[in-house]
Structure formats: C-alpha cells, structure tokens
C-alpha positions as CSV (number, residue, x, y, z in Angstrom):
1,X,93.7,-3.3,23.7
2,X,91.5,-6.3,23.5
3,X,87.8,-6.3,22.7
4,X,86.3,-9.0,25.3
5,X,82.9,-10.3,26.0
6,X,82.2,-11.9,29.6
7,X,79.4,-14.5,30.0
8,X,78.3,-14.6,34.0
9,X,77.7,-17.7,35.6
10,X,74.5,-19.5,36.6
11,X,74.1,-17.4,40.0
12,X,73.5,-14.2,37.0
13,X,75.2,-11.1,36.3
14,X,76.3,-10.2,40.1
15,X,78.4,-7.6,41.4
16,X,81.7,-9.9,41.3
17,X,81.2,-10.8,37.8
18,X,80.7,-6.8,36.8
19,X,83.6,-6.1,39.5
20,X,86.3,-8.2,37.4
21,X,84.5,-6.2,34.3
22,X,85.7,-3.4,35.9
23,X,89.2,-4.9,36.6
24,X,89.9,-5.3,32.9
25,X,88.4,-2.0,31.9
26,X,90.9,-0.4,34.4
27,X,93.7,-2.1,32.4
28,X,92.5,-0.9,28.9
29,X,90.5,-3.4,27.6
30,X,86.8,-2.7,26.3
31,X,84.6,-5.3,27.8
32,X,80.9,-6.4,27.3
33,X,78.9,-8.3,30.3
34,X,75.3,-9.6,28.4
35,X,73.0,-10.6,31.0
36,X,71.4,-13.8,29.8
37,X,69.3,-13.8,32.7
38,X,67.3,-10.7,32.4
39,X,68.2,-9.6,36.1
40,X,67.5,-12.8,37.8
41,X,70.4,-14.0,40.4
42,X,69.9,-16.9,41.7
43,X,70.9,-17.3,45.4
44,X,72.8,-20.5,44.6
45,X,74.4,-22.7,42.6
46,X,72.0,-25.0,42.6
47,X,69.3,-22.8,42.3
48,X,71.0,-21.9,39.2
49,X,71.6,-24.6,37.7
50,X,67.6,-25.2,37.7
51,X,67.4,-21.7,36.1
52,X,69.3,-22.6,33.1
53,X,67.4,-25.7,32.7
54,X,64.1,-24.0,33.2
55,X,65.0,-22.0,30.0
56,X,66.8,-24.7,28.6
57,X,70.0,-24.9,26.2
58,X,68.6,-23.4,23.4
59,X,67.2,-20.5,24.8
60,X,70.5,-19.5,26.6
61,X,72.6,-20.2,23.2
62,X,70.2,-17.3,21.3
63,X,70.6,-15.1,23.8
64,X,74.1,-15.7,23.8
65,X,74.2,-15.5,20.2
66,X,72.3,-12.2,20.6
67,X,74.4,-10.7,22.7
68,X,77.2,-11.0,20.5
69,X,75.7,-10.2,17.3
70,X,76.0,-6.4,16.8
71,X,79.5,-6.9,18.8
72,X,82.8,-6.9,16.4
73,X,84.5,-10.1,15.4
74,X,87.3,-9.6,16.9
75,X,86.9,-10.5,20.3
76,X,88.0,-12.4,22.9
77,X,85.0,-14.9,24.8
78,X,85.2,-15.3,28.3
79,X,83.0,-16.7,31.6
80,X,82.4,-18.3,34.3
81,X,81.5,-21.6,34.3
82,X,77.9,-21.6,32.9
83,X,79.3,-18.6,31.4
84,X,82.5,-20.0,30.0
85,X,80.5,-22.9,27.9
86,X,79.0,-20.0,26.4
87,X,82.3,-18.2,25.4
88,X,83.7,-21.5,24.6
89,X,80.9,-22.1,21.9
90,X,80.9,-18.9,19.9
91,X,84.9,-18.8,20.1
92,X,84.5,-22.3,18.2
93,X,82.0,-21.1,15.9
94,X,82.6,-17.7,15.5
95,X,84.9,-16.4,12.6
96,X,87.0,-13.7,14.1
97,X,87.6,-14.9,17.3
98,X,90.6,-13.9,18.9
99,X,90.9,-16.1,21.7
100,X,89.1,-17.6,24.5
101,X,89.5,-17.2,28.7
102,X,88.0,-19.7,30.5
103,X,87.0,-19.7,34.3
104,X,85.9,-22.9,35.9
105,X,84.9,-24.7,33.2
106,X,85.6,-26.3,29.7
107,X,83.9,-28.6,26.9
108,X,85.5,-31.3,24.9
109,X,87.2,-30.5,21.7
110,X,86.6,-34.2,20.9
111,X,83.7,-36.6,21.0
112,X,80.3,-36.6,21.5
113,X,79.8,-33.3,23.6
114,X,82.2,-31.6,21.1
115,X,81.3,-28.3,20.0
116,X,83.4,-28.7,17.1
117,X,87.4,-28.4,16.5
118,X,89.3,-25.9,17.9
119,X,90.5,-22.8,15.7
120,X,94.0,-23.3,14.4
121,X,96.3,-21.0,16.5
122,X,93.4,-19.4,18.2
123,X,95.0,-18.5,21.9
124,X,93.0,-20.4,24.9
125,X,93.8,-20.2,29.2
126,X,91.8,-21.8,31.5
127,X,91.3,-21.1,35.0
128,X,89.8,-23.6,38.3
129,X,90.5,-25.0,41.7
130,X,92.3,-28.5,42.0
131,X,89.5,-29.8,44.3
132,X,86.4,-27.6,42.8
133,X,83.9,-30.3,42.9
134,X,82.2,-28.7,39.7
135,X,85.6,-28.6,37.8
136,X,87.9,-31.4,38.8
137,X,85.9,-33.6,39.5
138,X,83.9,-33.9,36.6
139,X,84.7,-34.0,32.9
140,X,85.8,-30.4,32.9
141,X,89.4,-30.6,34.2
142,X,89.8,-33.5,31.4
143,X,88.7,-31.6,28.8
144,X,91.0,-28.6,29.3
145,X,94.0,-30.3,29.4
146,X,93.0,-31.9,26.2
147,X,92.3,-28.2,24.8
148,X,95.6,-27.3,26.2
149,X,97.5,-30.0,24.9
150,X,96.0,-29.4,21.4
151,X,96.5,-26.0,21.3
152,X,100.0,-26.4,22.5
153,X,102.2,-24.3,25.0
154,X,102.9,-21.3,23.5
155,X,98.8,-20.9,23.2
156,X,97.0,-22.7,25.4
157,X,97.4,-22.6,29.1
158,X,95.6,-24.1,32.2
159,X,96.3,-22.5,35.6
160,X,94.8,-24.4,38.4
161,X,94.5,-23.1,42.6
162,X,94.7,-24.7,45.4
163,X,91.1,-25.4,46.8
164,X,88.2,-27.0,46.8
165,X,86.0,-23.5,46.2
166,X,83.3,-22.9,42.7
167,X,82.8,-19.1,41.5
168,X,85.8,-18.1,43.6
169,X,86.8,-15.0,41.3
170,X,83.3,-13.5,42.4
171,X,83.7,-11.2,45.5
172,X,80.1,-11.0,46.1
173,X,79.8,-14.8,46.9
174,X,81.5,-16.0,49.9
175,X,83.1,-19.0,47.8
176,X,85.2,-15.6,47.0
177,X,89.4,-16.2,47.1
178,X,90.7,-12.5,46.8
179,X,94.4,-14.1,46.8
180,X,93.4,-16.4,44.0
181,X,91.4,-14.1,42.2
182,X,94.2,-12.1,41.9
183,X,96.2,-14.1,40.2
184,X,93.1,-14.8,37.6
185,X,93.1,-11.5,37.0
186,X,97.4,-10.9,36.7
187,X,97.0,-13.7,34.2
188,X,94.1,-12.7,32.5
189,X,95.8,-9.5,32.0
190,X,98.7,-10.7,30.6
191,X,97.1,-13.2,28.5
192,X,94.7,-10.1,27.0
193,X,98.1,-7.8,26.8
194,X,99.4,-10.8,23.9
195,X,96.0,-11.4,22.3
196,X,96.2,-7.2,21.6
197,X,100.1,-7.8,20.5
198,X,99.3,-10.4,18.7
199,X,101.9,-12.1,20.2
200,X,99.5,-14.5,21.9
C-alpha cells in the first residue's frame, strides 16, 4: 500500500478534504493530511487566496516542508490546488518521491515559474474541470499537459471533467460533483494500486 501525504486547499483542512483522506484509508493506503493553516477555513476561495498571501509563500513552503519532515521518503504528494503546488514542490525536490496526484492544479516543469525538472520515471496524474476558471483558464491546464507529455503515457496522466466547478472533489463545499468525484477517487485508486506495485 502507498504511503501518501495530502495538502488541502486554500479554503483549509475541511471535512471534504479529510473525507477523501478517508476514502483512501478505506482502500489501504496510509495517508497524512498537515494542516498548514492551523485550523483556519476560510469561507471562500477568495478569502483564501488572501489567507495564503497574508502568510506568504515562504511561510506556507516551511510548514509544508515541516509537515513532511519526520514522514518517510517514500511517498506519494498530493492536493488540491493550493494544496497540489505544495505536493508538486516536494515531489520535485524531495529524494524518494514516489509519485505525485494532482487535483486542480499544476506548475511548469519549464521556464521561469519552474520548480525544477521533473524526476526521471517518477509517475504523475492530474485531475480538473474543462471550464474550471482557476484551472483551464489559466496557466495550469498548460502546464499539465506539458508534465504529461514529458513524463509520457505510461506515467503521466491528465483526466479532465466536464464543468466549469473549482474544489469539486470536496463534499463539504457546494462546488461539490459526487459523480465526478468519484471518478477522482476510482483513478486515484488505481493510480496508488501501481505506485505500491511498482508497476506505475
């Protein structure tokens, strides 16, 4: 079974975000959910997004990087948009990484805003809506098909919904899609099932 760790987006640590947890607990998998915001949820996205710039880039990053750091090296980074810049980051950087699941969000592998190169054969899928103001319409959706297309198909995958909805995996927003959500999850699963076969 997979060891993952799972970033929350910039409305916090809700109950959705620990509800997936749970989904991928059920299934066998051990997984960690930091709480970068020390119990603050935001009531929007747009509250949150002035939240995380409140306490900046830096901040976030060490706590991140805190989080992570009595954790075992072997793991697989995930979260939700905010939260999957995060897991992004430390699956670039951190040796050990065994792959990276990425919900609503993704940074350039290339270019100015790179973190850095992605790991050679290091096992990526990325999840978002088709219309998702905050993913396709912005730089996001670019970047993961570059990661995709670097990574290539047998490793990197990009799964996108029909919709125009942000944070729809989290059943305690009402941006919540319980039909796409479950097919995050199935895919997730699967995904999580190769990383711990190694056949990822």
């Amino acid at each position: 079974m997979a060891d993952v760790v799972l970033f929350h987006h910039v409305q916090g640590l809700t109950d959705g975000v620990l509800a997936f947890a749970e989904h991928l607990r059920a299934a066998g998998h051990t997984v960690h959910t930091p709480d970068l915001f020390d119990g603050a949820r935001p009531p929007s996205i747009a509250a949150g997004m002035a939240l995380t710039q409140a306490m900046g880039d830096a901040e976030l990053s060490e706590r991140a990087d805190r989080a992570v750091g009595g954790l075992p090296s072997a793991l697989v980074y995930a979260g939700f948009s905010f939260g999957a810049g995060q897991a992004q980051r430390l699956a670039q950087t951190r040796v050990g990484s065994r792959g990276a699941l990425l919900y609503e969000a993704c940074l350039p592998i290339t270019g100015e805003w790179a973190v850095g190169p992605w790991p050679p054969g290091m096992p990526v899928q990325i999840h978002g809506m088709d219309r998702d103001p905050y993913f396709a319409n912005e730089w996001d959706l670019a970047a993961a098909r570059e990661l995709v297309s670097a990574v290539g198909a047998h490793r990197g995958e990009l799964f996108l919904y029909p919709g125009d909805r942000h944070l729809f995996a989290d059943s305690s927003l009402s941006s919540y899609d319980p039909d796409a959500c479950a097919l995050v999850l199935q895919r997730s699963l699967a995904f999580l099932d190769r990383v711990s076969g190694g056949a990822a």
